[in-house]
C-alpha positions in Angstrom: 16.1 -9.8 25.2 14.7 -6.9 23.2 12.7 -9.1 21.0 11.9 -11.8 23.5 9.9 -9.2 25.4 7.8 -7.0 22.4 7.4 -10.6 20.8 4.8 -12.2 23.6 4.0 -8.2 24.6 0.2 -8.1 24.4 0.3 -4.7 23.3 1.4 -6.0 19.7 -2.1 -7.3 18.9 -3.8 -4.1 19.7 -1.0 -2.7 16.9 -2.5 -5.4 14.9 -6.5 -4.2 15.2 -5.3 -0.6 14.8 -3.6 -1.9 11.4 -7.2 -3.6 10.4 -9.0 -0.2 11.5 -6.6 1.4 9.4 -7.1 -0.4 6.1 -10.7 -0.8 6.4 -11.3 2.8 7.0 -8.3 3.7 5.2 -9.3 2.7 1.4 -11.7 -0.2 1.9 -14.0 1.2 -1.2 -11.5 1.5 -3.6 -12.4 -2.1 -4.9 -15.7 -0.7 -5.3 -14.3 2.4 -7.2 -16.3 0.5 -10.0 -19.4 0.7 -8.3 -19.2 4.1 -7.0 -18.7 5.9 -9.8 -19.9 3.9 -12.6 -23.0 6.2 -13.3 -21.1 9.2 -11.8 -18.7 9.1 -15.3 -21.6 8.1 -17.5 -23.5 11.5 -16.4 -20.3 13.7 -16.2 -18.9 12.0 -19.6 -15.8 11.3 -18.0 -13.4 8.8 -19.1 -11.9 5.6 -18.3 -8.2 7.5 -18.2 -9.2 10.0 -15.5 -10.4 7.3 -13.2 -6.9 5.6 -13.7 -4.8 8.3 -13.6 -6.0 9.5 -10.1 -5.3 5.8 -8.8 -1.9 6.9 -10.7 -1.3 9.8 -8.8 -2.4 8.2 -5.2 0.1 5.2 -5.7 2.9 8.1 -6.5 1.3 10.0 -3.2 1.8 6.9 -1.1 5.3 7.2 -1.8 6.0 10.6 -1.2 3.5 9.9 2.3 6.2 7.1 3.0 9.4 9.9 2.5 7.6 12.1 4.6 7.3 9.5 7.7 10.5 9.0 7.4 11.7 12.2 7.8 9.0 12.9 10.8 10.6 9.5 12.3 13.9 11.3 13.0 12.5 13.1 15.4 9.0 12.2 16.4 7.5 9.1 17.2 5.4 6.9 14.6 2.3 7.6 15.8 2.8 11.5 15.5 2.8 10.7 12.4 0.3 8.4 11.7 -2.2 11.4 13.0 -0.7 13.5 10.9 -1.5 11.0 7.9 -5.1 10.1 9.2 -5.8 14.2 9.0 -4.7 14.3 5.4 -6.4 11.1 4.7 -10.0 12.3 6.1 -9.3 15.8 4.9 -9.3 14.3 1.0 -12.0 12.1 2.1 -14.7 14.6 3.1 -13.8 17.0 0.1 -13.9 14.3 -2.5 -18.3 14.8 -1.5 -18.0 18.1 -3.2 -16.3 16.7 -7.1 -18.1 17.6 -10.2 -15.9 15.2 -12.5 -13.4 12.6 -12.1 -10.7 15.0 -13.2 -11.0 16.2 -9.6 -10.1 13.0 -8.2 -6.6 13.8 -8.8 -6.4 15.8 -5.8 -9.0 14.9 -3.1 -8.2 11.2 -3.6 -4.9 11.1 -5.7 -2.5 13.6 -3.6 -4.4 14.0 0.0 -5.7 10.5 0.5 -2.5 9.1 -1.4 -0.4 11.1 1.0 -2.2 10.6 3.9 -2.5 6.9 3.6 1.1 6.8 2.5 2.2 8.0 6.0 -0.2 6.0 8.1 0.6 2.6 5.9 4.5 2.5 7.0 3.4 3.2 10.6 1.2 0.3 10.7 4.2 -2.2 9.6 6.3 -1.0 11.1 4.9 -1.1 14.3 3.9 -4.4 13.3 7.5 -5.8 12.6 9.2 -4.0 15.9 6.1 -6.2 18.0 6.4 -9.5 16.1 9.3 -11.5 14.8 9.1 -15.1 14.6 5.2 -14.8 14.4 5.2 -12.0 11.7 3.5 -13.9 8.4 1.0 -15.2 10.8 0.4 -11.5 12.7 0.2 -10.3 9.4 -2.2 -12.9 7.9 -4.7 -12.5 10.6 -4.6 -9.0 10.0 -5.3 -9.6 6.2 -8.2 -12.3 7.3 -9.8 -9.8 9.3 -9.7 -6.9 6.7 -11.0 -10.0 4.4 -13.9 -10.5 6.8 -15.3 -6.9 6.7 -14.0 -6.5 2.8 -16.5 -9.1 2.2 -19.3 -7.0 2.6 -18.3 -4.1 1.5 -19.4 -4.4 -1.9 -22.7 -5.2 -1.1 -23.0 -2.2 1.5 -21.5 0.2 -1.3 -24.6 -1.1 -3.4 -27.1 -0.7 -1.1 -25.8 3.3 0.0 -25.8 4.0 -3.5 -29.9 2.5 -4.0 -30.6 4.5 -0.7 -28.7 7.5 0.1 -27.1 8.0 -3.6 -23.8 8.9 -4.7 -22.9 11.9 -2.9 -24.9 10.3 0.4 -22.7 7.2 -0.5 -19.4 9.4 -0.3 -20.3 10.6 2.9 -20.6 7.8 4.2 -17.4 6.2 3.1 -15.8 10.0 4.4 -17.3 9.4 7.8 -15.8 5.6 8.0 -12.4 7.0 7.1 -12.1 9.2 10.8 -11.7 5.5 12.2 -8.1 6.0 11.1 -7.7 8.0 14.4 -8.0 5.6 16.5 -6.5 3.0 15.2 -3.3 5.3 14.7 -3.9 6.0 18.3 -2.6 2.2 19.1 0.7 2.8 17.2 2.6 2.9 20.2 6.4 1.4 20.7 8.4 1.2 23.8 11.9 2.2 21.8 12.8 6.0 22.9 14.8 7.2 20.0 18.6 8.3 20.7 19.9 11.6 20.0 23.5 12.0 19.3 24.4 15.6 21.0 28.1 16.1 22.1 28.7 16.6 25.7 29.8 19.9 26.2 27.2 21.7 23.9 24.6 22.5 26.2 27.5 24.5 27.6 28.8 26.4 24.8 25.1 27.3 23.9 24.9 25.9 20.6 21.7 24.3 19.3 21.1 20.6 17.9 20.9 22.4 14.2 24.1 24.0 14.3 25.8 20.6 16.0 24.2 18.5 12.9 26.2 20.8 10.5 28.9 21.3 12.3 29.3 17.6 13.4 29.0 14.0 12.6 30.3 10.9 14.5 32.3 8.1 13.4 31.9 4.8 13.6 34.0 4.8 16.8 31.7 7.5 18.2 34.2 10.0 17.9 33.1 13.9 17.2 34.6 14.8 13.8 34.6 18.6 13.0 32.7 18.7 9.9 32.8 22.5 9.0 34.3 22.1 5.6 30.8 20.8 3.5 29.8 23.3 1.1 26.1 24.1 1.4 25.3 22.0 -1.7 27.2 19.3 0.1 25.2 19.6 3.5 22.0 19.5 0.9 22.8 16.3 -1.0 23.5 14.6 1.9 20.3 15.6 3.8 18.6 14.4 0.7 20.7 11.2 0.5 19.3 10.8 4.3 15.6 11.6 3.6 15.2 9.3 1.0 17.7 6.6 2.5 18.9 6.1 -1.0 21.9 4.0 0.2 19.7 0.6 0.5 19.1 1.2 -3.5 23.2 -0.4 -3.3 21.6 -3.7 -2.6 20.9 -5.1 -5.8 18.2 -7.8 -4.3 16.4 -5.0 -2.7 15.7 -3.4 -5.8 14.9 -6.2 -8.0 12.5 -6.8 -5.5 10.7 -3.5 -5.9 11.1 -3.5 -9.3 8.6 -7.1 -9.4 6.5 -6.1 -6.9 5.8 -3.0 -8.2 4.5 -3.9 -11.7 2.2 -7.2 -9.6 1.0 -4.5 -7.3 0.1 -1.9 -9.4 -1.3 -4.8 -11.9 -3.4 -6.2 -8.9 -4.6 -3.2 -7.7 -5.9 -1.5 -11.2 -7.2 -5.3 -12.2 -9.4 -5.5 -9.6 -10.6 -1.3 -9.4 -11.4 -1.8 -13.0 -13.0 -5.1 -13.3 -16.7 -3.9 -12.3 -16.7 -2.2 -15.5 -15.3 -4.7 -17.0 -18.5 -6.5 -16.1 -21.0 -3.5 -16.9 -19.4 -4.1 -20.3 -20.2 -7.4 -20.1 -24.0 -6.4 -19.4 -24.3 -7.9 -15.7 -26.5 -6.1 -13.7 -25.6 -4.5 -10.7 -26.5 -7.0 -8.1 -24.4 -9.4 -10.3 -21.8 -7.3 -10.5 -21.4 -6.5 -6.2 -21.9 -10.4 -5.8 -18.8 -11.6 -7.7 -17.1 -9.2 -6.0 -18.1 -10.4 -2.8 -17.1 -14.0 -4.0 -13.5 -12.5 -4.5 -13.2 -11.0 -1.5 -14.9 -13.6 0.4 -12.0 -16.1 -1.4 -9.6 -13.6 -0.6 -10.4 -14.3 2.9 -10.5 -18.0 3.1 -6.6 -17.5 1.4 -5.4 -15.5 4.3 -6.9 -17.6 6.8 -4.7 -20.5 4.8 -1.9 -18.9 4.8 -2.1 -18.6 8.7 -3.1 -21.6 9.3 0.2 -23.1 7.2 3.1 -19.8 8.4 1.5 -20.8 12.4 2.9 -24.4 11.7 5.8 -24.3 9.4 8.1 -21.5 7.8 6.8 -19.6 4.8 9.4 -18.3 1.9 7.2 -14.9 1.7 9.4 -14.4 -1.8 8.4 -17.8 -3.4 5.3 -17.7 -2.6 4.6 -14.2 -4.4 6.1 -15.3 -7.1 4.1 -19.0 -7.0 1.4 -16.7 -6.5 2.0 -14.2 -9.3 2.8 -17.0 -12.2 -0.6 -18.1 -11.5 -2.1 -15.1 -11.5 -0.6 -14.3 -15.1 -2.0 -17.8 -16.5 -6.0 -17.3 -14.9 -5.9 -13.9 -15.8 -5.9 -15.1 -19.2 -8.2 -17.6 -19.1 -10.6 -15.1 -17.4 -10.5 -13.2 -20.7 -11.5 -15.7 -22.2 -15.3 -16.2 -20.9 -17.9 -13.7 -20.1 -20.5 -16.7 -18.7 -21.2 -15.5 -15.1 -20.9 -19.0 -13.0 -17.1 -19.0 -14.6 -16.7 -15.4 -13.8 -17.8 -16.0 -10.3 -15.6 -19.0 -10.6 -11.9 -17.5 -11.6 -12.9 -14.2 -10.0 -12.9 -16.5 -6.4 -9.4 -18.6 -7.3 -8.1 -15.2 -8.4 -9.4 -13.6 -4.9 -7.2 -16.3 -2.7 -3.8 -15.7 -5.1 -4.8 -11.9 -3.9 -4.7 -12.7 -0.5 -1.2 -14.0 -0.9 -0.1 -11.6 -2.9 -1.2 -8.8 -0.2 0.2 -10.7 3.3 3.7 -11.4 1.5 3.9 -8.2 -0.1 4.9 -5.8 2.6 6.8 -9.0 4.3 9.3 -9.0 1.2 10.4 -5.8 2.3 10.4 -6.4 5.8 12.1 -9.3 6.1 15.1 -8.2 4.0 16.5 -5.1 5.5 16.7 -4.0 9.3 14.0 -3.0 11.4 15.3 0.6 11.7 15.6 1.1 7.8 11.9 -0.5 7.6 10.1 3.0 7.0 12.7 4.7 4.2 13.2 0.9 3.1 9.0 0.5 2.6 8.9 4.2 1.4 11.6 3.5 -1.4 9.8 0.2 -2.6 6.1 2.6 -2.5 8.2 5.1 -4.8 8.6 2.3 -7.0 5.3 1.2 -7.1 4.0 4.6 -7.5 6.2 5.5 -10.5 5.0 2.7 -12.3 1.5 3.4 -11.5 1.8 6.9 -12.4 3.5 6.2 -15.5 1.3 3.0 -16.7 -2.0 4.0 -15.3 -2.8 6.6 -18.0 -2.0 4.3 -20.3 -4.1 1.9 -19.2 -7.1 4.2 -19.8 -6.2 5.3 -22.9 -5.9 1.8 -24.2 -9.5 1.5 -22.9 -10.4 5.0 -24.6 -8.8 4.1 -28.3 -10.3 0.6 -28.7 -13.9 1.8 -26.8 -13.2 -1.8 -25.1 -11.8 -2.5 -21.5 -10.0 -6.0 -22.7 -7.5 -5.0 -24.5 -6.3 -2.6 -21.3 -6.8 -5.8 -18.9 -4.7 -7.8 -21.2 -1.7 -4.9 -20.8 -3.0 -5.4 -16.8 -2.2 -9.4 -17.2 1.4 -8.6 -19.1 2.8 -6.4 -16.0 3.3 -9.5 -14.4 6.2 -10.6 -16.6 9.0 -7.8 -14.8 8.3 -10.0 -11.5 8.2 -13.4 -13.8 11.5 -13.1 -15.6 13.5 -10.5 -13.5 13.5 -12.9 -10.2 14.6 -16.2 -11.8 17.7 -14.4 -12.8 18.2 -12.7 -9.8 18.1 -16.5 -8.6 20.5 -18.3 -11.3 23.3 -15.1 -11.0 23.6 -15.7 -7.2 23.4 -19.3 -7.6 
């Protein structure tokens, strides 16, 4: 009855504009990281590593953002905080204005904004999934379609800030877009009022919530068992155990999952951050450069609104298509490296800008669709964690294959090869349970 009534509840597709707000604001320029600070290292002498390992760092953050929700969920609502993200967020916005060198990056965009969006990223789906069942891959394509729609342009916008208001101006700019997280956190609103487990008779005896959750716990049954005996390192391990919800890392599906998507993800993401450099390498010119991005984005659009056209009429396996999505990925990825002419660029840069889109509207879905919508938020923040180690741990490497060979092939050829986890790792996931 539940579900019947927050499925058709009109409120859901407000959730779903606060979720576009969100991204757009949220890290929208981040494929144009390429752009932005392109003549920004050149003058500061920075190098390729420091860019990556700050994109390192804010993968790591978004996982830590996504524990911290999770602990804030236990006793406030979602949208508490979401605000609380979207302050952190604009917070490392506005003081990345002031950096002198990419170095700095670490903190103003790595830990704040990583944090920040970390927190508010969770909230979004999670208000998405409690609002849509049935309809969730189409909810969540549209919402990818739209973010397509404005991602489109951004390239071109970044280009023209830079020519006109120059790279600090540029910065504040992008700062002053990112307070639109407000109010599309504002719209992250559920009807569930949360339960809280208090035994009768303590509101009589004077003893607080605290000293009932140590003293405490109930049994399946819902029967008050004393719990007095845990020894303080006891009472720690579990509240840890709790925090992080480690006990969904049991299901071995869940984790091979995370484990797959983690290395696409973080392969995705640092492809297509790096790629205008690739380009300046290359020798395209600027204009060039913001136009095939705009071609990807543009085709990442028209593979969102595919996908939901096809989930709005038939059933989509969110799990075959990433991986459909991720084997082709690997193969065009290669081919790409193979050509520096700019029509073919422009070409495999569009194909690989719709096998984004599915990658992005099935990602968060994989997650989503396999565990409970109460374990959604320590569930998504577990599956972040993953992706953030790997990014923290592979992203400086990355750089530093860039830095050795004074080339940035080679490290999009280690980009390409993060695909195989995901490749090999599901298949025998598939023939062990078969």
């Amino acid at each position: 009855m539940e579900k019947k009534k927050t499925e058709g509840n009109a409120w859901g597709y407000l959730v779903g504009l606060g979720t576009v707000i969100t991204f757009i604001a949220g890290i929208g320029h981040v494929n144009s990281f390429g752009l932005i600070y392109h003549d920004f290292m050149n003058d500061t002498n920075s190098t390729a590593k420091s860019l990556t390992s700050a994109y390192g760092v804010f993968s790591i953050m978004l996982a830590i953002g996504g524990i911290i929700l999770n602990n804030i969920n236990k006793k406030r609502p979602l949208r508490t905080g979401g605000l609380i993200g979207a302050t952190l967020l604009t917070i490392g916005s506005f003081l990345t204005i002031f950096i002198t060198n990419t170095n700095q990056l670490l903190f103003t965009f790595g830990i704040l904004q990583g944090i920040g969006f970390g927190i508010v990223v969770p909230v979004c789906y999670s208000t998405l999934n409690y609002y849509f069942v049935k309809k969730r891959t189409t909810v969540m394509s549209l919402c990818k379609a739209a973010q397509g729609i404005l991602l489109m342009w951004y390239p071109q916008l970044i280009k023209n800030m830079i020519s006109t208001y120059g790279f600090r101006g540029t910065l504040l700019v992008v700062a002053g877009i990112s307070l639109h997280v407000y109010p599309g956190m504002l719209t992250m609103q559920t009807e569930e009022v949360k339960p809280r487990k208090i035994a009768r008779d303590n509101i009589e005896n004077g003893i607080t919530s605290n000293e009932v959750e140590d003293l405490l716990c109930i049994n399946n049954n819902n029967e008050v068992v004393v719990n007095a005996n845990k020894t303080l390192c006891q009472k720690i391990s579990d509240k840890l155990m709790d925090v992080l919800n480690v006990k969904i890392l049991r299901d071995i599906i869940f984790c091979n999952i995370c484990i797959g998507q983690s290395f696409v993800n973080f392969s995705d993401l640092t492809f297509f951050m790096l790629q205008p450099m690739l380009l300046f390498q290359y020798g395209y010119k600027k204009t060039d450069i913001a136009v095939c991005i705009s071609i990807g984005a543009a085709a990442d659009l028209i593979g969102r609104c595919i996908l939901a056209l096809i989930s709005s009429m038939a059933n989509v396996n969110t799990r075959c298509l990433f991986y459909i999505a991720t084997l082709f990925t690997f193969f065009i990825r290669i081919v790409m490296l193979q050509i520096t002419e700019y029509t073919w660029m422009a070409t495999v840069t569009g194909i690989l800008g719709v096998l984004r889109a599915w990658l992005h509207v099935t990602s968060p879905l994989l997650i989503s669709n396999h565990v409970e919508h109460k374990d959604f938020p320590g569930a998504y923040a577990l599956s972040m964690l993953a992706t953030g180690t790997v990014n923290v741990t592979f992203s400086p490497l990355i750089g530093l294959l860039k830095d050795v060979y004074h080339d940035y092939v080679p490290a999009f050829y280690a980009l390409t090869v993060c695909c195989v986890p995901c490749l090999v790792l599901w298949p025998i996931e598939y023939i062990v349970k078969k």
